[in-house]
N, C-alpha and C positions, 0 to 999 in steps of 0.2 A: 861749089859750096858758098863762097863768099857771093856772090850774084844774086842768091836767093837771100841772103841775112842784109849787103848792102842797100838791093832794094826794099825793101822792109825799113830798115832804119832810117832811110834818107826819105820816106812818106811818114816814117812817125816824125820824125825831127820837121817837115812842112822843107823838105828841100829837092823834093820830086814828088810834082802833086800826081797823086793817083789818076786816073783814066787821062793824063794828056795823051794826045796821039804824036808820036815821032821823038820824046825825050825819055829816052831811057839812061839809065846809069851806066857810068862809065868801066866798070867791071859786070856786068852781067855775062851769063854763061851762053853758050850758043845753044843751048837748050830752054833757055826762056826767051829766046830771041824766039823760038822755033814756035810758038804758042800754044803753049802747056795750058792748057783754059782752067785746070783745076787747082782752085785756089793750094796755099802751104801753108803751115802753120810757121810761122815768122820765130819759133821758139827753137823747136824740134825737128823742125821743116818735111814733118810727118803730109806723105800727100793728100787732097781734098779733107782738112783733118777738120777747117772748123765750119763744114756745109753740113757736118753729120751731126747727129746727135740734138743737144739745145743751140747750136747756133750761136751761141756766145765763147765757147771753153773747148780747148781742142783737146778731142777723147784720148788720147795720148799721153799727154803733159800738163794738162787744165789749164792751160797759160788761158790767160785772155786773149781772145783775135780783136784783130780790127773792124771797127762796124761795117756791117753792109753798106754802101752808098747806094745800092739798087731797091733795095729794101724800104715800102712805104709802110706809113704810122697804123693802117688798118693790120696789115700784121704781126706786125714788130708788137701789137697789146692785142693780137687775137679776135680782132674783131670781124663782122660781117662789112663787106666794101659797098656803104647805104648810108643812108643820112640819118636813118633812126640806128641808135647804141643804145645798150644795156650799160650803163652810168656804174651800175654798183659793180658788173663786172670789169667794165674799164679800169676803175677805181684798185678790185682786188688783182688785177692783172699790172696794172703801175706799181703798186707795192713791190708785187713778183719781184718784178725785173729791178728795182733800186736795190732789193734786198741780194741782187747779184751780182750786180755792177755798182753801185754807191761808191764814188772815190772811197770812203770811209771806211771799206773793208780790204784796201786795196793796199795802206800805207807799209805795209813790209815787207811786198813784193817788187820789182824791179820798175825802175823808172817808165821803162816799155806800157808796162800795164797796167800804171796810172797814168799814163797819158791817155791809152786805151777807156781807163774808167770812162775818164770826164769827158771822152767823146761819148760816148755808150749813155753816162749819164743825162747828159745834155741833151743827146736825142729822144731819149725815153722821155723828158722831160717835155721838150715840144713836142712831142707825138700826143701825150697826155691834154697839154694845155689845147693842143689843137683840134683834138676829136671830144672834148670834155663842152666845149662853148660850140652853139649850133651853127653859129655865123660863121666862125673858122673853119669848122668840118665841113659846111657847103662851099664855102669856098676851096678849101681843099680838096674835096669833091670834084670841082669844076675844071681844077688846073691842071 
């Protein structure tokens, strides 16, 4: 039990960065040793809870999850992976997602998920700035 909540907390806190390879936490269970590939929900520790549904809120407990690191900006706003975008749908697709994650709706839930926000916000935010300008997207495109 504690294996699954300590790792979670010690990558929200930034004190076991996500994907290193060979540093794992010092309570983990021999079941996540064992490589469980399906992510938990870090709240209710409901299995592969936040790959379903909208991918932000685990269908369980709505907690906020932590963002995809795998996850690039063409999907994260819905878009086709091509250098021409529909602007007005980017546009109404950035709304979406602030109107789910915005620190600002987050302030009376647990510290976990406002941290959670303002990663979430932050990234919607460069995903927007970056497929919104044509020089960013092709460049982002590229890399």
């Amino acid at each position: 039990m504690w294996g699954r909540r300590t790792g979670a907390l010690l990558r929200v806190r930034g004190l076991w960065p996500a994907g290193v390879l060979g540093r794992r936490p010092l309570s983990c269970s021999a079941a996540s040793l064992a490589g469980n590939s399906s992510p938990q929900c870090w709240n209710c520790g409901g299995p592969g809870s936040h790959m379903r549904g909208d991918g932000f809120f685990c269908p369980q407990c709505r907690a906020l999850q932590p963002p995809d690191p795998t996850r690039d900006y063409f999907s994260l706003l819905d878009c086709n992976r091509a250098f021409r975008v529909d602007t007005a749908k980017l546009q109404t697709r950035y709304q979406e997602l602030q109107r789910l994650v915005h620190p600002d709706f987050f302030s009376q839930r647990s510290q976990t998920e406002k941290d959670f926000s303002e990663k979430h916000s932050t990234l919607v935010n460069d995903a927007y700035k970056t497929l919104l300008a044509p020089l960013s997207r092709g460049l982002y495109l590229v890399s």
